[in-house]
One Martini backbone bead per residue (centre of mass of N, CA, C, O) as a GRO file, in nm:
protein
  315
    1UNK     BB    1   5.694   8.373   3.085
    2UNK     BB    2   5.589   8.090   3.091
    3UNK     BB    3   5.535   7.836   3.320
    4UNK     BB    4   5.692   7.563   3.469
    5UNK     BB    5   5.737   7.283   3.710
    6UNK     BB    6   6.031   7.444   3.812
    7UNK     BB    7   5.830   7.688   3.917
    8UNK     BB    8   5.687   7.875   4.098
    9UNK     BB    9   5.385   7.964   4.210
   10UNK     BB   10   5.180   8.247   4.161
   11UNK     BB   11   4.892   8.392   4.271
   12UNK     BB   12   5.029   8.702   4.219
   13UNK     BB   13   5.164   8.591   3.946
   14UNK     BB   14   5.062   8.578   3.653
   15UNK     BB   15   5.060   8.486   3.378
   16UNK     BB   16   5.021   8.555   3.043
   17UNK     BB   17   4.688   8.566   2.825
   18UNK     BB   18   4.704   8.677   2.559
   19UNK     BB   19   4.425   8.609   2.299
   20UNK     BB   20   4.241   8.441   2.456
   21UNK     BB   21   4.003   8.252   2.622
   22UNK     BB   22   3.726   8.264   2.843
   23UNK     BB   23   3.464   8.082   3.040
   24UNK     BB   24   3.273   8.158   3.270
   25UNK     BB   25   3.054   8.032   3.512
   26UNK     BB   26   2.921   8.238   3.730
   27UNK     BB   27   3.079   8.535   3.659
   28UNK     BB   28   2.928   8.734   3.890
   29UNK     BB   29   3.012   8.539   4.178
   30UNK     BB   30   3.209   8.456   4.391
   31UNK     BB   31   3.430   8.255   4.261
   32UNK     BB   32   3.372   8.315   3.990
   33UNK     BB   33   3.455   8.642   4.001
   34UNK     BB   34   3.760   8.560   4.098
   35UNK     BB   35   3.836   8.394   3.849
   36UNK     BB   36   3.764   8.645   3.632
   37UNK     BB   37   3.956   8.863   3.764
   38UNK     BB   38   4.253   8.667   3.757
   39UNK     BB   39   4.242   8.665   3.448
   40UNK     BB   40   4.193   8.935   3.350
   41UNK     BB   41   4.522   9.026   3.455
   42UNK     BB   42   4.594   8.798   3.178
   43UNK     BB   43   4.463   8.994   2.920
   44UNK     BB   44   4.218   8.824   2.878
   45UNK     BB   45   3.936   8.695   2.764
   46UNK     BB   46   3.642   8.745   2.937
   47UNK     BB   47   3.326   8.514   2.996
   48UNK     BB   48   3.013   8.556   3.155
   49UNK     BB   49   2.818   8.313   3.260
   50UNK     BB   50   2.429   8.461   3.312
   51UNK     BB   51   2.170   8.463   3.383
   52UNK     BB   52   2.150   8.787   3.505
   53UNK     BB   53   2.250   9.057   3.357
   54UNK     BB   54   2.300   9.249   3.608
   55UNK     BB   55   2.505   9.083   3.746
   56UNK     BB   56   2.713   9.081   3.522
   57UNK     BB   57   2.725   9.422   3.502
   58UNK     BB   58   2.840   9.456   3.789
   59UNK     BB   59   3.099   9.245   3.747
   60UNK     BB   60   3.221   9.418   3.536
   61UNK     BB   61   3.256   9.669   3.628
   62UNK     BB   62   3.426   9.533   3.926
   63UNK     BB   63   3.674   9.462   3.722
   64UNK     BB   64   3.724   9.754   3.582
   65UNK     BB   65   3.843   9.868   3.856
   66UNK     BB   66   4.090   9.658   3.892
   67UNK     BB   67   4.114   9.622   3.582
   68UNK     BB   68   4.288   9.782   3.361
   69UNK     BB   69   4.147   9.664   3.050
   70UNK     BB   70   3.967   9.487   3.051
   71UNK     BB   71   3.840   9.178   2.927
   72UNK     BB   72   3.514   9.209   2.931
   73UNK     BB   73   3.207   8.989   2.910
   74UNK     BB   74   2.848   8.835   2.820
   75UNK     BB   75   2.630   8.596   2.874
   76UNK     BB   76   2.355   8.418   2.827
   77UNK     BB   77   2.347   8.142   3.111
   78UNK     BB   78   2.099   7.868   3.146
   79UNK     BB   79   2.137   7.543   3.295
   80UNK     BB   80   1.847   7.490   3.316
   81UNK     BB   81   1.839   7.501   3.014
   82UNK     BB   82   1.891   7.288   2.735
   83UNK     BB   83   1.785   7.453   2.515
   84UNK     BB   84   1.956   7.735   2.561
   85UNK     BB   85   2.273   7.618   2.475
   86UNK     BB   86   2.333   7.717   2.182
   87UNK     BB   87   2.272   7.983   2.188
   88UNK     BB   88   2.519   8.072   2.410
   89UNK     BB   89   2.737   7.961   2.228
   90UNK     BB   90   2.651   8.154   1.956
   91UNK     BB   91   2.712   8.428   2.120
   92UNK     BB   92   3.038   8.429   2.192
   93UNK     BB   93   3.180   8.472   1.868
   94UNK     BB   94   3.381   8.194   1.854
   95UNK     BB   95   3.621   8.004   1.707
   96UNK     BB   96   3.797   7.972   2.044
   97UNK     BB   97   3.811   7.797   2.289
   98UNK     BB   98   4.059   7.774   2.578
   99UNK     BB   99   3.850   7.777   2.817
  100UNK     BB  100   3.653   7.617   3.050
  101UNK     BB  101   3.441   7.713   3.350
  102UNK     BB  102   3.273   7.485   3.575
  103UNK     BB  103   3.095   7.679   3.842
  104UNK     BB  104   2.798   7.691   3.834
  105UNK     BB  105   2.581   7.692   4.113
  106UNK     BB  106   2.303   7.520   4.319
  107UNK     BB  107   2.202   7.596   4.617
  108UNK     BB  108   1.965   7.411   4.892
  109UNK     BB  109   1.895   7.435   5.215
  110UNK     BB  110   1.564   7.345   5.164
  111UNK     BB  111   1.293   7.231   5.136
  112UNK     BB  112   1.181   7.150   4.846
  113UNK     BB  113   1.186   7.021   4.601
  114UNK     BB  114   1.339   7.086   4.246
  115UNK     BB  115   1.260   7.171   3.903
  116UNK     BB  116   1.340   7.186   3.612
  117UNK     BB  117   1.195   7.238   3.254
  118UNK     BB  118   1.306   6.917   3.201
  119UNK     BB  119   1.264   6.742   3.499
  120UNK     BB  120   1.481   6.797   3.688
  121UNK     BB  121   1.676   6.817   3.937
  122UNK     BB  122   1.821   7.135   3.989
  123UNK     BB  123   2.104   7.076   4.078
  124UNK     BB  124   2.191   6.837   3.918
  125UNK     BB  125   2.051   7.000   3.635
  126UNK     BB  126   2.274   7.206   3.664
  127UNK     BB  127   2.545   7.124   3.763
  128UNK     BB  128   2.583   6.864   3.600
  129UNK     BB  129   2.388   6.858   3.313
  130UNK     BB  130   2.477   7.162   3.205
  131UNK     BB  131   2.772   7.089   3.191
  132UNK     BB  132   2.775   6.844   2.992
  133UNK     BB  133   2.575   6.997   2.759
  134UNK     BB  134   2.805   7.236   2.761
  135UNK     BB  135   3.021   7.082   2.639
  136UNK     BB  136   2.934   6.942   2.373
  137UNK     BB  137   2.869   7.264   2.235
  138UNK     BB  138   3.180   7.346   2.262
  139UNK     BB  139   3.398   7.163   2.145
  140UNK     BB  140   3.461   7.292   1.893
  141UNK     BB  141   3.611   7.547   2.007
  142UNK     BB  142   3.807   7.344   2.166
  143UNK     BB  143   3.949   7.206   1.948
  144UNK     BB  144   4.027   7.524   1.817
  145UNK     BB  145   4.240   7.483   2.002
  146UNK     BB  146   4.542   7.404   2.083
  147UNK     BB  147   4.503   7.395   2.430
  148UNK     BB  148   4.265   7.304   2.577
  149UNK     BB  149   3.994   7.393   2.889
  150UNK     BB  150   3.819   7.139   3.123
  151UNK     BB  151   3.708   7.347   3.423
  152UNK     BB  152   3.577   7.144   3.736
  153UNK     BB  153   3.370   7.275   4.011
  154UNK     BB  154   3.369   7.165   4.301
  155UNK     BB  155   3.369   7.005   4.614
  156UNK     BB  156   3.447   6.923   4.966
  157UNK     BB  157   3.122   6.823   5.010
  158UNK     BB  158   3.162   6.549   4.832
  159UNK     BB  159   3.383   6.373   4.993
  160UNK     BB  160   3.121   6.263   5.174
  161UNK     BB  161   3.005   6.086   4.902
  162UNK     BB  162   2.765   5.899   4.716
  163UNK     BB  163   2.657   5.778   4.490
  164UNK     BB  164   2.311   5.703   4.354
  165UNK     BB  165   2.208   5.562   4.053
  166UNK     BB  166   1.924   5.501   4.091
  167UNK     BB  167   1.916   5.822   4.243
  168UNK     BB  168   2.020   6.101   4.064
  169UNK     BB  169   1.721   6.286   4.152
  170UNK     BB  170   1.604   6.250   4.435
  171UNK     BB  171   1.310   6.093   4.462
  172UNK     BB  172   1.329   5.920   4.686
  173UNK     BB  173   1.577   6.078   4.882
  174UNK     BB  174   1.563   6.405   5.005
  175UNK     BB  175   1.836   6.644   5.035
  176UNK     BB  176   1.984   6.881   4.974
  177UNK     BB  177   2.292   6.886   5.092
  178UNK     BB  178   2.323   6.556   4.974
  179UNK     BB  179   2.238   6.675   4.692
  180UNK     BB  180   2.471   6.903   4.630
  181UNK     BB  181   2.729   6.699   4.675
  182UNK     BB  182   2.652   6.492   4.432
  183UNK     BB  183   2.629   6.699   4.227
  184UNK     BB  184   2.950   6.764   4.251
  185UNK     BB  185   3.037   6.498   4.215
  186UNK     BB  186   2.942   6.456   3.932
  187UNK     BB  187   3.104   6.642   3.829
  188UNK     BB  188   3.409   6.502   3.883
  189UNK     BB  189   3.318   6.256   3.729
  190UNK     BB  190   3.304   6.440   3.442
  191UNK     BB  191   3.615   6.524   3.432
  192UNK     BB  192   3.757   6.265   3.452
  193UNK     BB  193   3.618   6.106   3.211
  194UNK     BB  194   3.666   6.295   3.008
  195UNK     BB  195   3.945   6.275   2.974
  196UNK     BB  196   3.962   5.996   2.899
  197UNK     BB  197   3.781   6.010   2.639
  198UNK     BB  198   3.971   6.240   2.489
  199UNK     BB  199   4.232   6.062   2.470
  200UNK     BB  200   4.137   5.837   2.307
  201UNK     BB  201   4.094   6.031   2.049
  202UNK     BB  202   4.313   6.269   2.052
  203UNK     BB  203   4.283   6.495   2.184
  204UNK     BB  204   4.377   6.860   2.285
  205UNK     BB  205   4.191   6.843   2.516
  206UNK     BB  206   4.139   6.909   2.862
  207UNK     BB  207   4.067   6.762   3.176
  208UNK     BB  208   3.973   6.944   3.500
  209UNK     BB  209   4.021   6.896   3.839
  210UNK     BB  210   3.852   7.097   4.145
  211UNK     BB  211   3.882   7.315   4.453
  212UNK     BB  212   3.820   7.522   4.707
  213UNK     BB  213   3.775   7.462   4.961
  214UNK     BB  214   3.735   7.667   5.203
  215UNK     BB  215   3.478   7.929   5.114
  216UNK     BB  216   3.405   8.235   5.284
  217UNK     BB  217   3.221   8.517   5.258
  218UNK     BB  218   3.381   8.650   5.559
  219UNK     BB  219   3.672   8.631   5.397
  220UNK     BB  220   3.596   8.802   5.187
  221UNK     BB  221   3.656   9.057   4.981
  222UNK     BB  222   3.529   9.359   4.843
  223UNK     BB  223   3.301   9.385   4.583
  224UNK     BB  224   3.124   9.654   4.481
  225UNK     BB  225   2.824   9.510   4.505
  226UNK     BB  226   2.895   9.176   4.471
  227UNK     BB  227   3.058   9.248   4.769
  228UNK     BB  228   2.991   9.272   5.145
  229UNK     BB  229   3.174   9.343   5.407
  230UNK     BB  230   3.207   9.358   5.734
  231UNK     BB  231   3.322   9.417   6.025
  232UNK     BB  232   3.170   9.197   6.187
  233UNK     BB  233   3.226   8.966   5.999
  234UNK     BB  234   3.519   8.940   5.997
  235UNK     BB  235   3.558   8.944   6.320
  236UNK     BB  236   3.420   8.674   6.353
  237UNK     BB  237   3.596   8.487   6.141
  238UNK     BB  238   3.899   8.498   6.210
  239UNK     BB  239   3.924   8.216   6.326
  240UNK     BB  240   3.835   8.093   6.055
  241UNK     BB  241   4.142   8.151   5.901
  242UNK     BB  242   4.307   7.898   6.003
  243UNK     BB  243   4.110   7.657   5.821
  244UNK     BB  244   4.035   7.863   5.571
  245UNK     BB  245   3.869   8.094   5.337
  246UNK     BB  246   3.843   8.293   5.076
  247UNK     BB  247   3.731   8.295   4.762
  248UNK     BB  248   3.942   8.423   4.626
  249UNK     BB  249   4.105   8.135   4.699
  250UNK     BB  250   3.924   7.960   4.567
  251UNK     BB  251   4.022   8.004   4.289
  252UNK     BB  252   4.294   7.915   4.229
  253UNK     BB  253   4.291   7.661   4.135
  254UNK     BB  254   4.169   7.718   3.869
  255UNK     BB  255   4.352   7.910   3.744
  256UNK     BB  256   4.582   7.727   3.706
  257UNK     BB  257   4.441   7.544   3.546
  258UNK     BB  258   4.428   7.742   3.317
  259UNK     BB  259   4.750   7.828   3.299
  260UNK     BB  260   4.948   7.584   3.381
  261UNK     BB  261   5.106   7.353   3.207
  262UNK     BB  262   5.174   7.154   3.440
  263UNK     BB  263   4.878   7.114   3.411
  264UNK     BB  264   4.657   6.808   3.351
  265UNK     BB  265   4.496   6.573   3.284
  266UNK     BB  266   4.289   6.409   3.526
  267UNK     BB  267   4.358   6.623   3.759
  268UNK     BB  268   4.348   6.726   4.088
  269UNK     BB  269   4.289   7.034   4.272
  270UNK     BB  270   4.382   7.225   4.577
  271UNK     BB  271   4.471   7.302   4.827
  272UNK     BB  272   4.747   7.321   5.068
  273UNK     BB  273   4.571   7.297   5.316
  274UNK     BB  274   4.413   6.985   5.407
  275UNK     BB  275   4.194   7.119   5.157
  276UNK     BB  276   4.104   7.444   5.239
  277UNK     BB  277   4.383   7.593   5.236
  278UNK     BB  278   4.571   7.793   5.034
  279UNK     BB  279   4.739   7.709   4.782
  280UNK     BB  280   4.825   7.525   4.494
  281UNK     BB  281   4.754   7.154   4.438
  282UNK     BB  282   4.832   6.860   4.399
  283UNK     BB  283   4.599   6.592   4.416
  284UNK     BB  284   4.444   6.320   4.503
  285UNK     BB  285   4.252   6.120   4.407
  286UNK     BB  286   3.948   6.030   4.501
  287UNK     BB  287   3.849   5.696   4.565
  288UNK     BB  288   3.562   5.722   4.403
  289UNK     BB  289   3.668   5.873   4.175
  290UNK     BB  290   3.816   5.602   4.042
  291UNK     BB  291   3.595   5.506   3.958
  292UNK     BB  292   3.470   5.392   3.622
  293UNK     BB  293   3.216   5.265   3.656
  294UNK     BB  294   3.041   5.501   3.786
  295UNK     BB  295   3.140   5.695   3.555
  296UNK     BB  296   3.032   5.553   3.298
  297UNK     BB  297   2.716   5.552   3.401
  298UNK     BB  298   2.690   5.840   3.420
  299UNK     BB  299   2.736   5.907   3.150
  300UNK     BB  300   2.504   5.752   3.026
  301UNK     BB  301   2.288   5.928   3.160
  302UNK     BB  302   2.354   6.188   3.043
  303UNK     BB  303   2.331   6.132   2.766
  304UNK     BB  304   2.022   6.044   2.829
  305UNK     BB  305   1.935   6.338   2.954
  306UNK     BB  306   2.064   6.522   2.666
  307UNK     BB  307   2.156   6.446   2.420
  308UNK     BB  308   2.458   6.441   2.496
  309UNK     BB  309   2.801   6.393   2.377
  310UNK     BB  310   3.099   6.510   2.483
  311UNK     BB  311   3.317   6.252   2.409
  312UNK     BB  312   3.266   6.150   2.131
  313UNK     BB  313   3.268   6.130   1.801
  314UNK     BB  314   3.386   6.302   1.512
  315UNK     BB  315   3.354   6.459   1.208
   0.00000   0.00000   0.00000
C-alpha cells in the first residue's frame, strides 16, 4: 500500500513502484548513485543518465549486486552539450517517464573559469541551463504519464548565496565556489517556477526542490568500485556525523520526493535536523527562493540561452 500524509515515511521501508520509470542524471555516482540504488529497491525501471558509460557501467554492476533483479540500465547524457540532449531523450525509448531527478552537477574548486562547447560557464551552463533544456525535452513524456515529478537537486551551500541576474555567466567576477553555489540557487529557482507555471497549465506533472544537508564522502558507505571508504576516512570522519552525514542520507530527501504521494508541486525537502542531517521532512522555502520576481527573470534568461520554454503552452 502506498504511503498518505498520514503514514510515518520510513527511509528504509519504501513503498513499491514497479512499472515505474525513473530518469536520475548523474546517477552513476555520489548522491545521485545512492538516489538510484534506493529507488531500484522499490521495482521501478532506474535509468541512469551518464556522461561516461564506464562509469555508468560499474554503478550498475554494484546496484545489482545489492539490489537483486535490480531493472537499471544507462543513457548517455552531456548536460553540457545542449544540442545533444534530443538524441539523450529520443534513446531512453520511452513513452513515459514517471519522473526525472535533476540530480548531475559539476563543482569546479579552483579557477580559471571554464565554458561549456555553447559558451556558457560550465557549472552554470551544466548544472542550471542543461537541466532546464533537458525539462523542456522530457516535457512530453513526462506529461504521458499520469502523475509525474520534477525532481530537482540543489544545495545547502546555495542557501547563502543570492544571484547576480546581470552576470549569471561570471564573467565579471568569477569565484569557483560562490559561482557553484549561484549556480544550484539557480537550480531551486528553476524547480519552483516551473511547478508555477505547470499550475497555470493545468499540467499533472509537479515540480519539486530537494536538497541533501551536509553529505560528506567520509561518512558514506562503500560501494566498489562506485566508492571506497577507508578505515582512516571513516574514523576522521566521526566527530562531523553529530551534524552532517554521507551520501547515502543525502539521497533521502530526492527519493521521497519521487515517490511519497504527500509531497506537492512546488514544496522544497531537506533532512531533518538544522537542514544538514537526518530523515526527510518539508521545510519552508527559503526567502530569496520565494522572490518569484527573480524566478521570472531567470526563466527568461533560460529560455533565451536554450531556446527551449520547458513550461510553454504545448499544442
Amino acid at each position: 500500500m502506498s504511503p498518505t500524509s498520514s503514514t510515518p515515511w520510513d527511509v528504509h521501508r519504501l513503498p513499491r513502484a514497479r512499472g515505474s520509470v525513473f530518469l536520475v542524471t548523474g546517477g552513476n555516482a555520489g548522491i545521485g548513485y545512492f538516489i538510484a540504488e534506493q529507488l531500484c529497491a522499490t521495482g521501478a525501471t532506474v535509468v541512469l543518465g551518464s556522461r561516461v558509460p564506464a562509469r555508468a557501467e560499474a554503478a550498475m554492476t554494484s546496484i545489482r549486486s545489492r539490489v537483486p533483479g535490480a531493472r537499471v540500465r544507462a543513457v548517455r547524457l552531456d548536460l553540457a552539450d545542449l544540442s545533444s540532449l534530443g538524441a539523450a531523450v529520443e534513446s531512453l525509448g520511452v513513452t513515459a517517464l514517471d519522473a526525472v531527478v535533476h540530480n548531475a552537477g559539476v563543482a569546479l574548486d579552483d579557477p580559471p573559469r571554464r565554458e561549456t562547447g555553447d559558451g556558457h560557464e560550465l557549472m552554470f551552463g551544466t548544472n542550471h541551463l542543461g537541466h532546464f533544456a533537458l525539462t523542456g525535452r522530457l516535457m512530453p513524456l513526462l506529461s504521458a504519464a499520469p502523475a509525474a515529478r520534477v525532481v530537482t537537486v540543489g544545495s545547502f551551500a546555495a542557501k547563502s548565496e543570492r544571484l547576480d541576474l546581470d552576470d549569471l555567466q561570471s564573467r565579471r567576477d568569477y569565484r569557483a565556489k560562490r559561482t557553484y553555489g549561484r549556480s544550484k540557487l539557480a537550480q531551486m529557482y528553476f524547480g519552483l517556477e516551473l511547478d508555477r507555471r505547470l499550475r497555470r497549465l493545468g499540467s499533472p506533472v509537479q515540480s519539486v526542490v530537494v536538497h541533501p544537508g551536509g553529505a560528506l564522502d567520509s561518512l558514506t558507505p562503500s560501494r566498489p568500485p562506485v566508492h571506497v571508504r577507508s578505515l582512516g576516512a571513516r574514523l576522521r570522519a566521526a566527530p562531523a556525523a553529530l551534524l552532517v552525514q554521507g551520501k547515502h542520507a543525502g539521497a533521502w530527501p530526492a527519493v521521497r520526493a519521487v515517490l511519497d504521494p504527500a509531497v506537492r508541486g512546488g514544496q522544497l525537502w531537506g533532512p531533518r535536523l538544522w537542514s544538514l542531517r537526518g530523515a526527510p521532512r518539508r521545510e519552508a522555502v527559503w526567502s530569496q527562493l520565494a522572490d518569484t520576481a527573480v524566478a521570472a527573470r531567470l526563466w527568461d534568461a533560460g529560455r533565451d540561452l536554450t531556446d527551449i520554454d520547458p513550461g510553454g503552452p504545448r499544442g
